[in-house]
N, C-alpha and C positions, 0 to 999 in steps of 0.2 A: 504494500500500500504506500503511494507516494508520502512526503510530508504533509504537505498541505492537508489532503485528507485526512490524515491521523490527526493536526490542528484541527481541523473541522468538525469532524468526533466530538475532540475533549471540548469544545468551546459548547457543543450542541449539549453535552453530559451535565458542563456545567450548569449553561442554561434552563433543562431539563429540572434539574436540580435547587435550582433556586425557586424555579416558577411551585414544583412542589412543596418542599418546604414551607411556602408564605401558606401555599391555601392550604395544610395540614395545619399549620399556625391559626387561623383563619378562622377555620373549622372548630379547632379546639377552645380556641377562646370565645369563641359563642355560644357555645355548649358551657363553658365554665361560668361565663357572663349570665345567662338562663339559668343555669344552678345554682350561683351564690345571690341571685334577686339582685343585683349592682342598677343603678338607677341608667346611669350611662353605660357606653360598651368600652369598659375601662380595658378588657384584656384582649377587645378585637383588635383595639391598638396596639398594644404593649408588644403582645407575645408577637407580631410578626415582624414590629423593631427589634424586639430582640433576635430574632433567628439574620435577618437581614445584617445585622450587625457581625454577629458570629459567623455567617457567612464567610461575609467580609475580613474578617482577622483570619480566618483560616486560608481564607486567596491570598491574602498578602504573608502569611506563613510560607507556604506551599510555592509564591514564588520570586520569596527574595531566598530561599535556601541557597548556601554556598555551595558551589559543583569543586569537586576534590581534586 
């Protein structure tokens, strides 16, 4: 498989990967928001800042690594 394609994989895996995460996030925090009675949607916000966040630190882990 040339490079480029193997980039277009990983970029499509990542994408793939983010867009799931938020709406599992999503999902879960309105399920939690409905079970704890919260008057606003305190953790439809929250929870998919925080994965988008973590996300994020883990991209920039993964690719400022030093090559040996």
């Amino acid at each position: 498989m040339p490079r480029a394609d193997k980039n277009l994989m990983k970029y499509m895996g990542l994408g793939a990967q983010f867009f799931f995460s938020i709406a599992i996030a999503l999902g879960i925090g309105w399920k939690l928001d409905k079970w704890l009675s919260l008057g606003t949607p305190l953790l439809v916000w929250l929870l998919p800042l925080l994965v988008i966040l973590a996300i994020l630190i883990k991209i920039i882990k993964e690719t400022t690594k030093s090559k040996p």
